[in-house]
MOPAC internal coordinates of N, CA, C and O (Angstrom, degrees):
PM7 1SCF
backbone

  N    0.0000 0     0.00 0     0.00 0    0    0    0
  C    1.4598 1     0.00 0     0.00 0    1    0    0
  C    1.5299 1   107.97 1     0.00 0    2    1    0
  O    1.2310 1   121.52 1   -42.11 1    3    2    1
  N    1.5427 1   114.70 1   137.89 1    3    2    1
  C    1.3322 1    99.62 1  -169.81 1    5    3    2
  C    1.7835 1    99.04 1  -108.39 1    6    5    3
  O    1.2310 1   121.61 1     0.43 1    7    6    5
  N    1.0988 1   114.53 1  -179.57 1    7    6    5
  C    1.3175 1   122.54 1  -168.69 1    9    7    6
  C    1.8458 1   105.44 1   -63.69 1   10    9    7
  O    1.2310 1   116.75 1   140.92 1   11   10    9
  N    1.3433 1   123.78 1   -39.08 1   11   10    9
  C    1.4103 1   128.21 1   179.70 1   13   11   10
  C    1.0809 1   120.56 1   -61.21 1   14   13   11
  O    1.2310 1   120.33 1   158.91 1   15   14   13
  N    1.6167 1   116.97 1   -21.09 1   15   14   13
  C    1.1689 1   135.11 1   173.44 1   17   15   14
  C    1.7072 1   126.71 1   -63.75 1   18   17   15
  O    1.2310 1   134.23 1   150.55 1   19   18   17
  N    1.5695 1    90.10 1   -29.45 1   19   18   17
  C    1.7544 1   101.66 1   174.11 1   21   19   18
  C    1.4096 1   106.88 1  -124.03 1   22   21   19
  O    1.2310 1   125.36 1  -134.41 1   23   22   21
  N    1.2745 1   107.31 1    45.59 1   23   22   21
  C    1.6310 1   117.39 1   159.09 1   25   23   22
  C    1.5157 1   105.80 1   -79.53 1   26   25   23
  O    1.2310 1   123.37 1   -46.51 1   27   26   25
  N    1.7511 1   111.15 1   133.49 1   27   26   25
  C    1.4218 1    93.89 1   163.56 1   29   27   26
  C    1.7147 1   102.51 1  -120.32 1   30   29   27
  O    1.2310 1   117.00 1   -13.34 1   31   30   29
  N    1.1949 1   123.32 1   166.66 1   31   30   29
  C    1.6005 1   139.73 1  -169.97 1   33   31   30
  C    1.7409 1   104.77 1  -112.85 1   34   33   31
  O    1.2310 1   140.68 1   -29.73 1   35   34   33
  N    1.2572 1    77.48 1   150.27 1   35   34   33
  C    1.5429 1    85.60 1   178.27 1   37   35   34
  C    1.7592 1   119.46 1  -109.80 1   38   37   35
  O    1.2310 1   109.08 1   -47.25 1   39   38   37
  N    0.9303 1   138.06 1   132.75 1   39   38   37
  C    0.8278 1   150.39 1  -155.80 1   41   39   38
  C    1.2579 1   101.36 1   -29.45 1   42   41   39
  O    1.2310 1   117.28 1   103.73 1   43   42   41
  N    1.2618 1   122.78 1   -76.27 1   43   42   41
  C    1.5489 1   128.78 1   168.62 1   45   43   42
  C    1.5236 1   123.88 1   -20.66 1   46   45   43
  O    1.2310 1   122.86 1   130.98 1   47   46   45
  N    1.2684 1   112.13 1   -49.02 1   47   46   45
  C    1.4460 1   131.79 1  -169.92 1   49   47   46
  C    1.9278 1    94.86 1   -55.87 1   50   49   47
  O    1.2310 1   137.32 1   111.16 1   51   50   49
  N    1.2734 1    84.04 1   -68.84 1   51   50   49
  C    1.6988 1   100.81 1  -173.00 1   53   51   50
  C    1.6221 1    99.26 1   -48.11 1   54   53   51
  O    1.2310 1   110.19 1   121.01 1   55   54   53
  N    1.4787 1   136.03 1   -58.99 1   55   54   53
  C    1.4663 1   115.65 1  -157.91 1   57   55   54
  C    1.6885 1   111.62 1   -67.92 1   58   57   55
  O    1.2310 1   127.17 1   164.07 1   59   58   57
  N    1.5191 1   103.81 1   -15.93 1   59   58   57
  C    1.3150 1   105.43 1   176.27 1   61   59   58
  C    1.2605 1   107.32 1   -73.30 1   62   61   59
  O    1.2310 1   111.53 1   149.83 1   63   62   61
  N    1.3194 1   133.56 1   -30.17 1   63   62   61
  C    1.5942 1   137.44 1  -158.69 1   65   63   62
  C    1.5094 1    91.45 1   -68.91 1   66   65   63
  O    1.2310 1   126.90 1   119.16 1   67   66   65
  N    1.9119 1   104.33 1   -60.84 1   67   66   65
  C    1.4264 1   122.29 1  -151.69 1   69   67   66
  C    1.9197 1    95.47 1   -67.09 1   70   69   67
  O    1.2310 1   118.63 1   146.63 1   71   70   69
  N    1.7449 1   120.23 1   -33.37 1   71   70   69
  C    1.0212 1   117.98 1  -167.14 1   73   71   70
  C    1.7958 1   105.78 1    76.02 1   74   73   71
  O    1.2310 1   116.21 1  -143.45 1   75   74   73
  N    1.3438 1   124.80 1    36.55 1   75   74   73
  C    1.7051 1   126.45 1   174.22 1   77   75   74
  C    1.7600 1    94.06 1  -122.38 1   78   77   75
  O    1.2310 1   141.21 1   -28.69 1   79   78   77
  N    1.2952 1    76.44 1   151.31 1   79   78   77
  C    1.5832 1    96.80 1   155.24 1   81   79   78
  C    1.6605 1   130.91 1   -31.41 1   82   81   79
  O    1.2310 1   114.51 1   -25.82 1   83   82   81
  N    1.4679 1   128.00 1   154.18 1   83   82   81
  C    1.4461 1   124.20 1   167.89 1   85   83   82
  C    1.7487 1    98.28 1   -68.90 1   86   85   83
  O    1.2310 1   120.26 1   156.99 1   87   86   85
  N    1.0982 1   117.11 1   -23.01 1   87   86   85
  C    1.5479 1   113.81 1  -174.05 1   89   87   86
  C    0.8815 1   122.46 1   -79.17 1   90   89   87
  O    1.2310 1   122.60 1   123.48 1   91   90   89
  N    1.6019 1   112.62 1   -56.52 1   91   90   89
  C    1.7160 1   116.46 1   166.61 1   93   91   90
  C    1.8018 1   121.57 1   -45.17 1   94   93   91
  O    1.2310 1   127.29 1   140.30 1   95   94   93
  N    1.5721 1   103.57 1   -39.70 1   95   94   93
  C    1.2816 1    99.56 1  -167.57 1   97   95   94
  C    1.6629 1   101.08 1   -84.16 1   98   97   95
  O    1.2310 1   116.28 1   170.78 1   99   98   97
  N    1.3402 1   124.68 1    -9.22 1   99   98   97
  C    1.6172 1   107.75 1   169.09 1  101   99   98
  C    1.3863 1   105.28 1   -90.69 1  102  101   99
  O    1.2310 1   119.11 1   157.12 1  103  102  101
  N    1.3306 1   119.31 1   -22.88 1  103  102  101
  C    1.7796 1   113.21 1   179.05 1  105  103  102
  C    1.5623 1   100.54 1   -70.09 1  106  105  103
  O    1.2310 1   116.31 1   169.74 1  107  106  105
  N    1.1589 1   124.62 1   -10.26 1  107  106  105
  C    1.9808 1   118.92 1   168.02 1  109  107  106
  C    1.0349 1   100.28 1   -93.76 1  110  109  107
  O    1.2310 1   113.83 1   138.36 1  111  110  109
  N    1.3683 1   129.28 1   -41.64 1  111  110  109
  C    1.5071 1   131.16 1   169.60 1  113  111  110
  C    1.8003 1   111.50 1   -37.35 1  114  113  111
  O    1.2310 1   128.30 1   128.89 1  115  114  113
  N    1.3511 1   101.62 1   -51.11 1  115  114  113
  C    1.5346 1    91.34 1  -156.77 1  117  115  114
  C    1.2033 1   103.23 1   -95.14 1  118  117  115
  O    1.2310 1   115.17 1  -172.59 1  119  118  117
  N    1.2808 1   126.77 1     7.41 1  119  118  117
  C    1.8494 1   124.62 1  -158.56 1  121  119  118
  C    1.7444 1    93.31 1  -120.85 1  122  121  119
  O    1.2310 1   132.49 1   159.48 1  123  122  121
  N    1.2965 1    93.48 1   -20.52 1  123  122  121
  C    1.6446 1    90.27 1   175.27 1  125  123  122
  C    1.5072 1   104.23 1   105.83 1  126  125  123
  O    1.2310 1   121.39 1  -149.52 1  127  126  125
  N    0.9031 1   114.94 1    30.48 1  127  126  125
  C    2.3450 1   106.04 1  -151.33 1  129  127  126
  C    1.5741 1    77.86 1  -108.92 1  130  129  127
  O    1.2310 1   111.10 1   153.88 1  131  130  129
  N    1.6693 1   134.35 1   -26.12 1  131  130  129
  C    1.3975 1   129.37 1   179.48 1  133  131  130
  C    1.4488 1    94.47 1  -116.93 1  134  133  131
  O    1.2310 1   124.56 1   -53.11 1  135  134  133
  N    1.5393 1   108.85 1   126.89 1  135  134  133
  C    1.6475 1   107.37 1   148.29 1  137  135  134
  C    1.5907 1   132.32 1   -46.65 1  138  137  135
  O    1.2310 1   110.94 1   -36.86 1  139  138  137
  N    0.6560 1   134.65 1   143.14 1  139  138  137
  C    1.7319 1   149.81 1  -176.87 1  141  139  138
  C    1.1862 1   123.06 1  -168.36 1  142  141  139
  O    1.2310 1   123.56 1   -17.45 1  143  142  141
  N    1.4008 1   110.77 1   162.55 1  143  142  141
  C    1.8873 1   124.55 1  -164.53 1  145  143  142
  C    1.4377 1    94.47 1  -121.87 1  146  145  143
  O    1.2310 1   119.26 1   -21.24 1  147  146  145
  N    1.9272 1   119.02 1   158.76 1  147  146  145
  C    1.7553 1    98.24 1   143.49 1  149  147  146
  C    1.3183 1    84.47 1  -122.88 1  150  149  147
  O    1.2310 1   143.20 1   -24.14 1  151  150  149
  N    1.5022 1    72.54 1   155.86 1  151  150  149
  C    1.6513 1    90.21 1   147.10 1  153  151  150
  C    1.2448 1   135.99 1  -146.19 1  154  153  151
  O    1.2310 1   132.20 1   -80.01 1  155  154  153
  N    1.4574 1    94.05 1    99.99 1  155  154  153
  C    1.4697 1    97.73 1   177.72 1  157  155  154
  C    1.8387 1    81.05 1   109.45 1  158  157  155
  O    1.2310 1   118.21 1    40.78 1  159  158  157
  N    1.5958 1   121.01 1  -139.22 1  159  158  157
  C    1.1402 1   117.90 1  -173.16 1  161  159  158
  C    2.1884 1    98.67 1   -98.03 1  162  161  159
  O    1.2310 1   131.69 1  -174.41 1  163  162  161
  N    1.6500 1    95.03 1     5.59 1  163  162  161
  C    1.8016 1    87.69 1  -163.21 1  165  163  162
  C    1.7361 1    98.96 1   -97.11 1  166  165  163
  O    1.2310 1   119.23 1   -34.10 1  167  166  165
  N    1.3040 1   119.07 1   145.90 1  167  166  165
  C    1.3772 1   126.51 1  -178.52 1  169  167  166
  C    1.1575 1   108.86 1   -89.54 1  170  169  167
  O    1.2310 1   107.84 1   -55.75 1  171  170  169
  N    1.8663 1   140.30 1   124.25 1  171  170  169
  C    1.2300 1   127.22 1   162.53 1  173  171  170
  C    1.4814 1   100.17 1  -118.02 1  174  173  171
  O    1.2310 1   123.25 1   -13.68 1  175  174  173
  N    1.2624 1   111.38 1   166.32 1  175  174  173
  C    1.7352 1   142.70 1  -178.09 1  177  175  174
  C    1.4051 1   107.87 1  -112.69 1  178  177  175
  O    1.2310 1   117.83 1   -66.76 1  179  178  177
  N    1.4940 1   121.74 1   113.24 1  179  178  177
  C    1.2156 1   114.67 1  -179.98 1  181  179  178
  C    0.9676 1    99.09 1   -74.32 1  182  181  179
  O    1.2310 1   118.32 1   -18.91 1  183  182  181
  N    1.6649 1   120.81 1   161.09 1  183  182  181
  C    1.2745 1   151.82 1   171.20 1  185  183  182
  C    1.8980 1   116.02 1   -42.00 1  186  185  183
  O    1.2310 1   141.60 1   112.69 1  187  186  185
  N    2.2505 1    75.66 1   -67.31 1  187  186  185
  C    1.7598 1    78.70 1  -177.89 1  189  187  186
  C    1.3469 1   124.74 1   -73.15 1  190  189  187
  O    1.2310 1   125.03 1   165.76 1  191  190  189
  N    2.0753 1   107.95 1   -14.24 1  191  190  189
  C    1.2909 1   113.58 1  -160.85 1  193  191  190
  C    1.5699 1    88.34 1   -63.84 1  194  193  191
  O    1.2310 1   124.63 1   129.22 1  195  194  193
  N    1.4615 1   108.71 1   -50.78 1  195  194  193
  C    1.7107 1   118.44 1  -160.60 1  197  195  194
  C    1.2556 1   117.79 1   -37.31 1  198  197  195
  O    1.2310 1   124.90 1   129.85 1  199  198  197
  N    2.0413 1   108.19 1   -50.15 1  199  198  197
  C    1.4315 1   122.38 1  -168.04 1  201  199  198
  C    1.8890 1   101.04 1   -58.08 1  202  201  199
  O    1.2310 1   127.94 1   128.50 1  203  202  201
  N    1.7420 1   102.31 1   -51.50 1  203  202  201
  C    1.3307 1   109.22 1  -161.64 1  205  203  202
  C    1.9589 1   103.92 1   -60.62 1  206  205  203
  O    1.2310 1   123.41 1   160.25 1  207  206  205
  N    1.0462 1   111.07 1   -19.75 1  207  206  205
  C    1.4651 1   118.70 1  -156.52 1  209  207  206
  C    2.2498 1    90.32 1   -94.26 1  210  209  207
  O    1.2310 1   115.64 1   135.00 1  211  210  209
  N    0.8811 1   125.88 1   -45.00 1  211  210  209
  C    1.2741 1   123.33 1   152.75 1  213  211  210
  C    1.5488 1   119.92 1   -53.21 1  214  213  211
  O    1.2310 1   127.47 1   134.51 1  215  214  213
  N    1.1146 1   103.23 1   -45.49 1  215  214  213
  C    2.0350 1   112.15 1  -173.81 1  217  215  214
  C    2.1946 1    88.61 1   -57.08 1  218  217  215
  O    1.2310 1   130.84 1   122.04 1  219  218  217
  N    1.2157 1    96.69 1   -57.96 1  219  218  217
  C    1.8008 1   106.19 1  -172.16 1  221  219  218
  C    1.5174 1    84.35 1   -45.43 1  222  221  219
  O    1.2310 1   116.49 1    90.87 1  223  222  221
  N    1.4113 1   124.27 1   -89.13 1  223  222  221
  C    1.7792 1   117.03 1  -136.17 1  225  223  222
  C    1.5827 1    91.48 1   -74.82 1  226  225  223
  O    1.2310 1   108.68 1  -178.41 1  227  226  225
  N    1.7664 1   138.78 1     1.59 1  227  226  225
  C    1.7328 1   108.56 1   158.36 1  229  227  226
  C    1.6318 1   110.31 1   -64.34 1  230  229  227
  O    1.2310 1   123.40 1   149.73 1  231  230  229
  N    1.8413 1   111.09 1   -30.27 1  231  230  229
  C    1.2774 1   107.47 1  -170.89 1  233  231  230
  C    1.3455 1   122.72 1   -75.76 1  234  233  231
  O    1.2310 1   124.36 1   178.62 1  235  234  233
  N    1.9400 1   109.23 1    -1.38 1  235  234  233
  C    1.5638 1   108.60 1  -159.45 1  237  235  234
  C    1.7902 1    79.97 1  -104.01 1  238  237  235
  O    1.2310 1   121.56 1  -178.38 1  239  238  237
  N    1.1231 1   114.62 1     1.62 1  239  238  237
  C    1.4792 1   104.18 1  -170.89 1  241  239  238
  C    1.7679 1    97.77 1  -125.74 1  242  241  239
  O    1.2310 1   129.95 1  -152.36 1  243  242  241
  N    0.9261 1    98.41 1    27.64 1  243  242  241
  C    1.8948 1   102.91 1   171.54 1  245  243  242
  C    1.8573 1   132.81 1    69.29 1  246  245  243
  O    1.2310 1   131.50 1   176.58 1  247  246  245
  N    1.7479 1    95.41 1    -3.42 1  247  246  245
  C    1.0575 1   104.33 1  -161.33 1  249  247  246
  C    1.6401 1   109.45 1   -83.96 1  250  249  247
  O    1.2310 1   112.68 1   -33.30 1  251  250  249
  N    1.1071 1   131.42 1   146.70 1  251  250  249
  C    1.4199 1   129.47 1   150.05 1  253  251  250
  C    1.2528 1   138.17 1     6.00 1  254  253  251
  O    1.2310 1   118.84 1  -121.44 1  255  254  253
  N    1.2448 1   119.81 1    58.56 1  255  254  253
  C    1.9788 1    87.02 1   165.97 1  257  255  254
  C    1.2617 1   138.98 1    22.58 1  258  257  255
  O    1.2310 1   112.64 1   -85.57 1  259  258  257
  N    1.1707 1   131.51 1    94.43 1  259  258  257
  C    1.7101 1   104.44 1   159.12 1  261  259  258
  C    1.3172 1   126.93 1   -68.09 1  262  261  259
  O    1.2310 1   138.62 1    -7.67 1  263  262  261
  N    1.2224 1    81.52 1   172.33 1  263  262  261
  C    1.7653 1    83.85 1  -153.50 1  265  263  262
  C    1.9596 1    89.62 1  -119.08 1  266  265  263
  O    1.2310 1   118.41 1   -69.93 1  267  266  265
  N    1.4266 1   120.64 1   110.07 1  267  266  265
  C    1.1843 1   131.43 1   172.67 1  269  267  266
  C    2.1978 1   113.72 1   -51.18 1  270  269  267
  O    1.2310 1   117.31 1   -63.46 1  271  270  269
  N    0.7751 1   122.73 1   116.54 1  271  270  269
  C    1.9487 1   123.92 1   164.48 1  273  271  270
  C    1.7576 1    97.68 1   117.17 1  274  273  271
  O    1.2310 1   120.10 1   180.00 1  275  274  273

């Protein structure tokens, strides 16, 4: 396992990635539709959960694989 792998994100980080709302991304937050950790009272987004959780909806929408290098 490499170190990028146990990166976690902060809420913020992620809506900028995803480009959604603070709303949308806690209504996936709380329904479960995004993986997340707490800790403590603070919410993080793993790294790999995030990538793998994007990799799923290109495949629910037909698109390509990415292709990692």
């Amino acid at each position: 396992m490499i170190l990028e792998d146990l990166a976690l994100l902060k809420p913020a980080d992620v809506m900028v990635r995803l480009g959604v709302s603070r709303a949308r991304l806690y209504a996936w937050l709380s329904d479960g539709t995004l993986p997340s950790v707490r800790l403590g009272r603070s919410v993080r987004i793993p790294a790999a959960d995030l990538a793998a959780w994007i990799e799923e909806r290109r495949r629910d929408a037909g698109l390509p694989a990415r292709e990692d290098g």
